[in-house]
KEBA-161832 format. One record per residue: residue in three letters; x, y, z of N, C-alpha, C in turn. Coordinates in steps of 0.1 Angstrom, whole numbers, plus 5000, padded with zeros to 4 digits. Layout:
! residues N
AlaXYZXYZXYZ...
! end
This chain:
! residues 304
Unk195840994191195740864197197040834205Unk198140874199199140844208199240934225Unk199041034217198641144232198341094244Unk196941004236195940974245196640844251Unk197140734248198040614250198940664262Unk199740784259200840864269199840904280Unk198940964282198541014292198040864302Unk197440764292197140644299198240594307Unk199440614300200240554305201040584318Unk200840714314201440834325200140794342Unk199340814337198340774349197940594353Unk198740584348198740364353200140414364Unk200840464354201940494365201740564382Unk201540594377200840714392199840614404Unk199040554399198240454404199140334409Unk200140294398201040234408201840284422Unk202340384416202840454429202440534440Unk201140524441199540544447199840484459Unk199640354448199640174456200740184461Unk201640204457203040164465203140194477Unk202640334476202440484491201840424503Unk200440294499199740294509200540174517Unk201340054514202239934517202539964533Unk202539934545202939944557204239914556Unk204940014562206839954567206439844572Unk208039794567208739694570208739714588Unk208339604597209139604611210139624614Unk210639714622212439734620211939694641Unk213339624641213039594659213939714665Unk212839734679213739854686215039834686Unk215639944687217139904695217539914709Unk218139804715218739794728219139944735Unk218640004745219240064752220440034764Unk221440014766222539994775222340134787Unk222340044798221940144812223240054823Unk224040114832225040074839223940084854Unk223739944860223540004878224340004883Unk224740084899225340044906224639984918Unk224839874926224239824936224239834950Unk224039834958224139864967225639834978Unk225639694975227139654976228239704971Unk228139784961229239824953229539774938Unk228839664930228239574923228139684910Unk228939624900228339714887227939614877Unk226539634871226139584863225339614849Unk225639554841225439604827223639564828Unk223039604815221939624813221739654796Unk221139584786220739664778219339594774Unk218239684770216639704772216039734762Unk215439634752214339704744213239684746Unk211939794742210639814744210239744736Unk209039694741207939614733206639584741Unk205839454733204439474740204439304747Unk203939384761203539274771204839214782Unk204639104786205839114799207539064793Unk208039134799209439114793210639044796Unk211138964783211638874784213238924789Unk213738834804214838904810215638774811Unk217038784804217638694798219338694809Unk219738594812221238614819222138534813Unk223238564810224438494800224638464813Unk225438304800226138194812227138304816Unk228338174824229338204830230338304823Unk230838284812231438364805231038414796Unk229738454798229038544783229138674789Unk227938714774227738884778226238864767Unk226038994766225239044759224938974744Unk226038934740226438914729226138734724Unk226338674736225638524736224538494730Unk223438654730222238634728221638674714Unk222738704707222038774696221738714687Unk221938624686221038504676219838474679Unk219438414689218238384698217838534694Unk217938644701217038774698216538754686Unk217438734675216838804663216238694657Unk215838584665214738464656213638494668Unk213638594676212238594684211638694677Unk210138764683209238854675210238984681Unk210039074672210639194668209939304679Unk208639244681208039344694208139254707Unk208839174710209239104721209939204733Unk209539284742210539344754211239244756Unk212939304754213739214761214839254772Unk214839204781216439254789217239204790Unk218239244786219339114788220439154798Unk220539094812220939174821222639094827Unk223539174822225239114820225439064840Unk226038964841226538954858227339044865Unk227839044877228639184879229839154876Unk230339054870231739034861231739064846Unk230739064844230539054827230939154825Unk231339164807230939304795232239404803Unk232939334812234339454813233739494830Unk232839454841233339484853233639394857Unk233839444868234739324881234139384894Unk234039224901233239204913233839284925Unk233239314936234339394948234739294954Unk233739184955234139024961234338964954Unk235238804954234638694947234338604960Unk233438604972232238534979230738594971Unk230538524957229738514950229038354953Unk227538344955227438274953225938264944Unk225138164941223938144930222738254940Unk222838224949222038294958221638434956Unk222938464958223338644959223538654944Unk223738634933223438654918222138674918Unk221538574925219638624918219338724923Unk219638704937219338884945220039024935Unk221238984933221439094919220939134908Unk219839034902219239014891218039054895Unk217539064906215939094908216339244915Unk217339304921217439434922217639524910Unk218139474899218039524887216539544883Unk215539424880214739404878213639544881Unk214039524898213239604899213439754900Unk214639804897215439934891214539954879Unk214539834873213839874856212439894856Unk211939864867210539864871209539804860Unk209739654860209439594850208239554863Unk207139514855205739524863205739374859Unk205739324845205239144843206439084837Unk207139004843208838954830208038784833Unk209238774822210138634829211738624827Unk211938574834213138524833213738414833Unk214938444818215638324814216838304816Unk217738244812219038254815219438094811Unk220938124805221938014796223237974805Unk222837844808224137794821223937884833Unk225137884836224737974854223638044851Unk223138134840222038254839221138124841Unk220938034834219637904836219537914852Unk220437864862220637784873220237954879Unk220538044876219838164883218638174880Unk218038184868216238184869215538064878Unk216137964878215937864885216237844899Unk216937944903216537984920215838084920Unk215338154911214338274915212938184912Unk213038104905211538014907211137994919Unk211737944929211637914938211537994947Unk211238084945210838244955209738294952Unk209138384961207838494956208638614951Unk208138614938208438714932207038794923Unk206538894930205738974926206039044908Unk205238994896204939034883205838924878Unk206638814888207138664876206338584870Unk206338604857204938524851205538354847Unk206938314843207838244840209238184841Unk209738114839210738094839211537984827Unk212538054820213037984810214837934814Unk214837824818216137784817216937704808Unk217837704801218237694790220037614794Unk219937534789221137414800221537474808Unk220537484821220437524836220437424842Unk221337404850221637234854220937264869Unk220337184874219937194885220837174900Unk221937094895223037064903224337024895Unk225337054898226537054889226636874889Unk225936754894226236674889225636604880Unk224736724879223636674862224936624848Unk226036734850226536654845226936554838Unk227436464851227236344854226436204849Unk225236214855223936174857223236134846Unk223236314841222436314828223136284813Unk224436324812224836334805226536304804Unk226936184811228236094814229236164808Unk228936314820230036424818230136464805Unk229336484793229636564778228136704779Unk229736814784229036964784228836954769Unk229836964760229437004745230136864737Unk229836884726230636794717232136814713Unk232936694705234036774699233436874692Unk234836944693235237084684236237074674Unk236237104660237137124649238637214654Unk239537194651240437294657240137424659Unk239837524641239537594644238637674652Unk236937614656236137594665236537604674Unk237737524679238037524696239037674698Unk239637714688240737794689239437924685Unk238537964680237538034684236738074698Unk236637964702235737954714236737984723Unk237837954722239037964738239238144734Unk239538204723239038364720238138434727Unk237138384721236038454726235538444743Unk236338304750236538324764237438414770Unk238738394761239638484772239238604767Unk238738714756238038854756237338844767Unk236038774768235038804778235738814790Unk236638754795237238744806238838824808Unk238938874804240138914798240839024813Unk239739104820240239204825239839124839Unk239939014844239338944855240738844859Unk241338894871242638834879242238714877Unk243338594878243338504881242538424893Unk242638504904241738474918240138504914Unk239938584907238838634902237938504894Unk238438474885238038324874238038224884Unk239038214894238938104898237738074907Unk237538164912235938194922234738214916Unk234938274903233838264898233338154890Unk234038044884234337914873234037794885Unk233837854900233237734907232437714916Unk231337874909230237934918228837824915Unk228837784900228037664901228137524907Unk229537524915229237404916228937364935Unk228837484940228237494954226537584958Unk225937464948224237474949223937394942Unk222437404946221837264943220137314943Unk219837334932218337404925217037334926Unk217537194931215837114931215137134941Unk215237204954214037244963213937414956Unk214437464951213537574942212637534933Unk213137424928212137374914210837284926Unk210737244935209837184945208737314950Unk209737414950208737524959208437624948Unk208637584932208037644925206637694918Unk206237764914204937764910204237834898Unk205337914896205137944882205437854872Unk204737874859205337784848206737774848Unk207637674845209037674841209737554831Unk210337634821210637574812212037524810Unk212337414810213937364810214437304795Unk215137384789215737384775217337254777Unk216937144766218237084771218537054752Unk219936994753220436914740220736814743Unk219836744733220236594738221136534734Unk222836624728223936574725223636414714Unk222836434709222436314699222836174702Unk221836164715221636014723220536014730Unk220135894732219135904742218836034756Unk217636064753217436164764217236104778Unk217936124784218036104802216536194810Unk215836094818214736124822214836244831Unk213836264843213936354851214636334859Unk214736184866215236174879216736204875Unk217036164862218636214859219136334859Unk218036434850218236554851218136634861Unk217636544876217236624890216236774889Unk214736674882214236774879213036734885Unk212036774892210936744900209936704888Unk209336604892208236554882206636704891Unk206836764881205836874888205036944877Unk203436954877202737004864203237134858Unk203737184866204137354867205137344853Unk206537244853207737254848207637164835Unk207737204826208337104815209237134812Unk210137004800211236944797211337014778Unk212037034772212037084759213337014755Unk213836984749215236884740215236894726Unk216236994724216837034709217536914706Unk217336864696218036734690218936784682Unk220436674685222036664679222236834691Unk221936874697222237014704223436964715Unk224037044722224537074734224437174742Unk225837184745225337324762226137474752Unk226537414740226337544728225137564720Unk224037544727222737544715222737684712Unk223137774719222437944713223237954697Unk224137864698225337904683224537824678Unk224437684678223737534672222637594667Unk221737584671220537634673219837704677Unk219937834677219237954680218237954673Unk217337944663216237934658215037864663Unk215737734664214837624675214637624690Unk215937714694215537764713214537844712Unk214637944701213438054700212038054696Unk211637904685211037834687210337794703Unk210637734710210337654719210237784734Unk210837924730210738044741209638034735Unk209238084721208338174717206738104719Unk206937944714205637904723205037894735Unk206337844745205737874758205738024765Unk206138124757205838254758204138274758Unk203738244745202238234739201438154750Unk202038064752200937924762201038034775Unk202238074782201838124792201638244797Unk201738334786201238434788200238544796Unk200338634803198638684810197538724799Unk196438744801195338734794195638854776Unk196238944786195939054771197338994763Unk198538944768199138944753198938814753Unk198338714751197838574749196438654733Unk196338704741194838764733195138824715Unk196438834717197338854705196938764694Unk196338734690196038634681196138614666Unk197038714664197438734645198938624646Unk199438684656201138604657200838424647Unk202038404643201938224641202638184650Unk201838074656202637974665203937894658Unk204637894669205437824662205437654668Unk205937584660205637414663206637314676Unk206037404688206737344700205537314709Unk204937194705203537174711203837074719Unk202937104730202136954738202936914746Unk202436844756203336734764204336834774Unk204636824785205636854791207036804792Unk207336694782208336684780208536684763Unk209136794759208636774745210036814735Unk209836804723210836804715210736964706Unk211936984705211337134696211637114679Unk210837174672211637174658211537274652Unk212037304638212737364633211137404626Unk211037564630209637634622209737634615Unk210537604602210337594586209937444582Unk210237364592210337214591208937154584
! end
């Protein structure tokens, strides 16, 4: 009898680890490929690129970012998300041959890349100046742009102003501030004085609302509403147009990717899903996440 007990036991075992064998892996997300162009001007620009299913999401760090801005936001989006995240020709350690940079000639940089990578359906996003660049390529024909995500992409540097009685971010704790001024002078670190100073005031000679007028793809404008009343369109110099809605991370600022990167990704990931082309809309296992309705809308926290 006992024999017989052991062999039972011995084969429950086995059956467990049967079962175990059959369990599908864990999703592990591609990893980034890093690719350098050079442009035609002389322009060197970083790049790094992971594969996934359907049109790809092409992301631009603000003024003094990099690659690195975005890695929070990446890792609260889906894991099979294509993403690009494509550095400016100052970023990630180059330097410009000019500084007669202007918003204009950034997007032309960003759609020559674009189309280097021979991305067939994107959109593109981008955080401060990278916002105010997807937001002059709205305003263009651009053959496979399905979208546009701008993310405190001011339409005119006196949004500001207007919208927000001059408060880019909130206070900062000492240590906070003595972080943040780090992590600026690294990113900036190998960039002359003449250099910062031409580039720190490339947003403020343009003005994005006849792109957002002559736009026509979906576009989505990410704001923090600095934990006060939200300032309408006419404040935010934003065209009352069916095409564009308004999204507002609450207590956020013009640091929401640190703040809140879960909730920005939130509010990509649904209007990802809403505007999607037919086959990856047709995706229908994914969960939505809870950034619904209205064009001017509020985003929350998907565990909420």
């Amino acid at each position: 009898m006992t024999r017989y007990r052991s062999l039972l036991l011995v084969a429950g075992m086995c059956l467990i680890a049967m079962c175990a064998t059959v369990r599908e892996p864990a999703k592990v997300a591609a990893p980034f490929e890093k690719r350098v162009f050079t442009l035609p001007d002389g322009k060197h620009m970083n790049c790094r690129m992971r594969p996934g299913d359907g049109p790809v999401l092409v992301l631009i760090p603000g003024t003094w970012g990099t690659f690195d801005r975005f890695t929070e936001l990446i890792a609260a989006l889906p894991d099979d998300l294509p993403v690009a995240v494509i550095e400016l020709c100052w970023q990630g350690g180059q330097s410009p041959p000019s500084t007669a940079l202007s918003i204009e000639q950034l997007a032309d940089d960003v759609m020559w890349v674009v189309e280097a990578l021979g991305l067939e359906q994107f959109y593109i996003g981008g955080h401060s100046i990278g916002g105010m660049i997807a937001v002059e390529i709205a305003g263009r024909e651009v053959p496979g742009l399905v979208g546009i995500v701008a993310m405190e992409g001011w339409t005119h540097h006196t949004v500001v102003q207007t919208a927000f009685d001059g408060v880019v971010s909130g206070p900062l704790t000492p240590a906070e501030q003595a972080a943040a001024d780090a992590d600026r002078e690294r990113e900036r670190a190998h960039l002359s004085q003449a250099e910062r100073k031409a580039i720190g005031s490339i947003w403020t000679r343009w003005n994005g609302y006849e792109s957002l007028m002559r736009s026509r793809v979906p576009v989505l404008h990410i704001w923090g509403d600095r934990g006060k009343p939200r300032p309408d369109r006419t404040a935010l110099q934003i065209p009352d147009q069916p095409n564009i809605e308004v999204a507002w991370i609450a207590g956020a600022d013009h640091r929401m990717l640190t703040q809140a990167p879960d909730v920005v990704a939130a509010c990509i990931r649904d209007f990802l899903e809403r505007t999607a082309p037919p086959a990856r809309a047709a995706v229908a296992h994914r969960r939505r996440w809870p950034c619904f309705g209205g064009r001017d809308t509020r985003c929350v926290d998907a565990t909420s």
